[in-house]
KOLPATI-422954 format. One line per field, with one value per residue (C-alpha): residue in one letter; residue number from 1; y, z, x. Coordinates in pm, whole numbers, plus 50000, padded with zeros to 5 digits. Example, Ala and Ser with C-alpha at 12.3 -4.5 7.8 and 13.67 -1.06 7.14 Angstrom:
res	(a, s)
n	(1, 2)
north	(49550, 49894)
up	(50780, 50714)
east	(51230, 51367)
This chain:
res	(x, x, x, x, x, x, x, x, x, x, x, x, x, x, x, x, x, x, x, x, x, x, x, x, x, x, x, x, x, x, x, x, x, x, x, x, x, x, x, x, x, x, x, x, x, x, x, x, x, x, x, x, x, x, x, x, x, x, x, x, x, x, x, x, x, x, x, x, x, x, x, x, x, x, x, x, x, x, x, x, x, x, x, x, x, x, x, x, x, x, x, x, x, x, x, x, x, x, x, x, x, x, x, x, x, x, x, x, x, x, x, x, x, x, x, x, x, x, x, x, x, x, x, x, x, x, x, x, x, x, x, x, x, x, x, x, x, x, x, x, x, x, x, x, x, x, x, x, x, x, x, x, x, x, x, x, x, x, x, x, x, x, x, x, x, x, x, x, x, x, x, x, x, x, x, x, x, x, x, x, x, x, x, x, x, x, x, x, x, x, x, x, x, x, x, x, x, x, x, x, x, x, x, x, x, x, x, x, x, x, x, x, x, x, x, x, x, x, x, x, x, x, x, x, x, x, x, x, x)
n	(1, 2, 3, 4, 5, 6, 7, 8, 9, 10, 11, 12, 13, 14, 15, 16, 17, 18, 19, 20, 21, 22, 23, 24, 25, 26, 27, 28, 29, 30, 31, 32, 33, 34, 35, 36, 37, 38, 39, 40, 41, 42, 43, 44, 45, 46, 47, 48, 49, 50, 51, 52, 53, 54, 55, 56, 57, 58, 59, 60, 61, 62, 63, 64, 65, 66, 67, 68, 69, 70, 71, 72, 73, 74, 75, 76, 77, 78, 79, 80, 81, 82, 83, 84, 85, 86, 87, 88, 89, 90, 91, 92, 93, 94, 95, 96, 97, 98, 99, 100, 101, 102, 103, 104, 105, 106, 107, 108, 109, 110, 111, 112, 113, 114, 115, 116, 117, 118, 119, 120, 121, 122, 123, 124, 125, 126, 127, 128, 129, 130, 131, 132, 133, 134, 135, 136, 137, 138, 139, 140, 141, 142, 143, 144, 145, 146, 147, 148, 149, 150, 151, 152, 153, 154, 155, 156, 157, 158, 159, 160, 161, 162, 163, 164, 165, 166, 167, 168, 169, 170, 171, 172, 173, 174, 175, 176, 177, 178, 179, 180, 181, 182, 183, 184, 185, 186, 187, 188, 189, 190, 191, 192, 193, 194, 195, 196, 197, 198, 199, 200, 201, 202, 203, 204, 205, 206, 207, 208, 209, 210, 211, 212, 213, 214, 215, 216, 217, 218, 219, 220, 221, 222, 223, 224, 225, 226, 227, 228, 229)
north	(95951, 96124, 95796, 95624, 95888, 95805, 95491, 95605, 95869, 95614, 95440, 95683, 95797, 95483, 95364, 95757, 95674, 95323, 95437, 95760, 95531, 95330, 95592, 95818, 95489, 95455, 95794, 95831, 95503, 95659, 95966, 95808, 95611, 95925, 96091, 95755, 95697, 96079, 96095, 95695, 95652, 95910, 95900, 96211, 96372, 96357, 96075, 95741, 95483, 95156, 94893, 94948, 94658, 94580, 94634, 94477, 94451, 94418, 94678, 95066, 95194, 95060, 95269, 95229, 95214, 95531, 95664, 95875, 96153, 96324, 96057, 95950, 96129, 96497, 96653, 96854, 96541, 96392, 96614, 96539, 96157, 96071, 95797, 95715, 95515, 95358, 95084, 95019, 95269, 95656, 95623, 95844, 95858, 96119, 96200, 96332, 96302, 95920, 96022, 96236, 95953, 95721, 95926, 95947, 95587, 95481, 95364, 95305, 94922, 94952, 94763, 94846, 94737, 94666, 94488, 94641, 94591, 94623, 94399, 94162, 94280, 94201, 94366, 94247, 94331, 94368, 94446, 94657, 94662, 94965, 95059, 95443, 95520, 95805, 95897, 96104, 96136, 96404, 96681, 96618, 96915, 96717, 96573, 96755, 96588, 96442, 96361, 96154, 95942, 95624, 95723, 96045, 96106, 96232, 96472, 96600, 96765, 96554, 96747, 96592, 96418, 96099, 96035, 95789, 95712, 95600, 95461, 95455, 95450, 95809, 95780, 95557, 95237, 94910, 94680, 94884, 94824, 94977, 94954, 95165, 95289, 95581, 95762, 96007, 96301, 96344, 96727, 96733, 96416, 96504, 96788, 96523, 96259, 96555, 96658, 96323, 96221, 96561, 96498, 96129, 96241, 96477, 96208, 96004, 96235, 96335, 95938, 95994, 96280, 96096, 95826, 96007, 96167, 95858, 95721, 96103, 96020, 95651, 95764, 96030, 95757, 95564, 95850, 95922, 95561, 95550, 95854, 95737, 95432)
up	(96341, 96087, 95938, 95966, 95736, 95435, 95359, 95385, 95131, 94897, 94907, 94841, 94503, 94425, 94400, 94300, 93994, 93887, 93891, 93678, 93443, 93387, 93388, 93112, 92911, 92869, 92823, 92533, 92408, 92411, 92258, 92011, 91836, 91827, 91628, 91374, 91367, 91255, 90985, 90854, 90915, 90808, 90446, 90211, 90383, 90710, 90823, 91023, 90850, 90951, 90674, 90513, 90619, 90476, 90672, 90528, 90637, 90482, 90703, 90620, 90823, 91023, 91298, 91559, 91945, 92149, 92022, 92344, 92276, 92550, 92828, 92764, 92492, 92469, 92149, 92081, 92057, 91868, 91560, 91303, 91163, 90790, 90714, 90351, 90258, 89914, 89775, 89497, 89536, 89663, 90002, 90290, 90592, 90900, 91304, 91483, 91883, 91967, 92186, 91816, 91613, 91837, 91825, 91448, 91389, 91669, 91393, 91123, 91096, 91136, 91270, 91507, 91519, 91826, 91941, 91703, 91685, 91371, 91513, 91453, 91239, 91417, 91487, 91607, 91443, 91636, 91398, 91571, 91337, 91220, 90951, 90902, 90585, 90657, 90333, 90196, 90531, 90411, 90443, 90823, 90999, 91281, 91158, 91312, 90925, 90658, 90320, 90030, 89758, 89618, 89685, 89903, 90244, 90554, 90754, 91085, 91348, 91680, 92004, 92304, 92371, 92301, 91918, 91664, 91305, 91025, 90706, 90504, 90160, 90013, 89911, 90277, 90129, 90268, 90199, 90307, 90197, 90229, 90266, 90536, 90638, 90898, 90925, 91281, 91188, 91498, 91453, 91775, 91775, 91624, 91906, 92163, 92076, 92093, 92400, 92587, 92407, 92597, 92930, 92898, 92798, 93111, 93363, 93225, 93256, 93608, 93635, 93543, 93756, 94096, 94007, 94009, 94301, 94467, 94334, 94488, 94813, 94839, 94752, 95024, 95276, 95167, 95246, 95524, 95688, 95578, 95767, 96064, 96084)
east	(63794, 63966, 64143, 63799, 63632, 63863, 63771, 63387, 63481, 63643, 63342, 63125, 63296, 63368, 62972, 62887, 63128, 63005, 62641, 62762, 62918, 62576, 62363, 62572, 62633, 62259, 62225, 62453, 62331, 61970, 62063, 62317, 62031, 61786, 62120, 62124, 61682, 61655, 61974, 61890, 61536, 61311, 61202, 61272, 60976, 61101, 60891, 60930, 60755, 60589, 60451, 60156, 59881, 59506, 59203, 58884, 58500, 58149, 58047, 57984, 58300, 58613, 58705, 58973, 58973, 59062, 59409, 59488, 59705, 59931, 59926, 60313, 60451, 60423, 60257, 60592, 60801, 60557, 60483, 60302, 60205, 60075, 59792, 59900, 59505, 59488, 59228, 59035, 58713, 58719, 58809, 58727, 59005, 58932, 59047, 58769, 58750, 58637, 58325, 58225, 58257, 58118, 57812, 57780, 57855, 57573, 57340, 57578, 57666, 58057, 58353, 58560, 58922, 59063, 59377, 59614, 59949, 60204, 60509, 60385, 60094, 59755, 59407, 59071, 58749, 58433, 58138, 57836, 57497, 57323, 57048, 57133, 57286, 57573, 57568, 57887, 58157, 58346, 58011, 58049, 58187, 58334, 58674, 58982, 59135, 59040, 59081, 58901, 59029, 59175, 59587, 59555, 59775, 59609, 59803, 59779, 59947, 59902, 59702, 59614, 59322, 59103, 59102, 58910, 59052, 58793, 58817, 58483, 58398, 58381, 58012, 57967, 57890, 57933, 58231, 58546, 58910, 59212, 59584, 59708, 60035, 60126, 60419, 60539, 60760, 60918, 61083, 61259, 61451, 61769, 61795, 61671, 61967, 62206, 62115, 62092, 62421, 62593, 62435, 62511, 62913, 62875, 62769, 63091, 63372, 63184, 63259, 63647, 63697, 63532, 63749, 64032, 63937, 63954, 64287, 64453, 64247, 64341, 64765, 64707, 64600, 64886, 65150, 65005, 65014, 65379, 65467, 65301, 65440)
């Protein structure tokens, strides 16, 4: 029984190890690219940038589809992310909770955009009529951020929920364009790559010592078959 338990053992470091291996390798791959993303990739503000893209309609407002907030990524590891809105009139550019804006644009004719995508670049517009005139958006109390302008960034520091962005014209007149880009700061990502790239290096030399473990047991079965034989 004894002699029949080695080989058992063997096996089990031996598939322990290999999965080890795989596991820290993707690990410290993971963790290796948050290290290069956070010293290569964020701009001088600290940002991760995507290109900027135009949105267009006839329409009094564009606003997109539910942006939920919380589902997969935690709010802490998400930080903060910038709506950098320029075009050729005073713009208007505000979050408010989606059932909110849904409510105030009820009788607004507006489009929605739906669909969107920025790799490739690619968004749907669905335009819903209205005859109420919004007037200015920025005198609603509503908006969790906003900020009016022709070149102004919109800031805001992401919490959970179900969330609406809206572009409108700044006196909320038809014909809306703008060129918008949005940046993520991610704060904890440099701390996140370090720590995945140490638990990934951990699982790997846990790796190296259960192979070695099973070279000393496999040399001890060897002795001991020689000095039985």
């Amino acid at each position: 029984m004894q002699a029949e338990a080695h080989p058992k053992k063997r096996t089990g470091l031996t598939i322990g190890a290999w999965v080890a291996v795989v596991f820290g390798a993707v690990v410290v791959a993971a963790g290796g690219t948050g290290i290069w993303a956070d010293t290569w990739k964020r701009d001088d503000n600290g940002y991760f940038s995507a290109n900027s893209h135009r949105y267009q309609t006839q329409t009094r407002a564009i606003a997109t589809e539910s942006i939920k907030v919380g589902s997969y990524v935690p709010t802490w590891l998400a930080g903060n992310i910038r709506l950098d809105v320029s075009g050729d009139k005073p713009l208007f550019v505000g979050i408010a909770p989606k059932a909110t804006v849904d409510a105030y644009l009820a009788r607004v004719e507006h489009t929605e955009a739906t669909d969107l995508g920025f790799d490739p670049f690619k968004v749907t517009y669905v335009d819903q009529r209205g005859t109420v005139d919004p007037g200015r958006p920025a005198s609603e109390p509503f908006w969790a951020a906003a900020v009016s302008g022709t070149s102004s960034p919109l800031k805001w520091r992401l919490r959970s929920g179900t969330w609406s962005i809206v572009v409108m014209n700044a006196d909320g007149s038809r014909d809306v364009a703008a060129t918008v880009g949005v940046g993520v700061k991610v704060p904890a990502l440099l701390w996140v790559g370090i720590g995945l790239t140490l638990f990934g290096g951990a699982l790997l030399v846990a790796a190296g010592l259960m192979f070695a473990a099973r070279s000393r047991s496999y040399r001890r079965a060897e002795v001991t078959a020689a000095l039985t034989s």
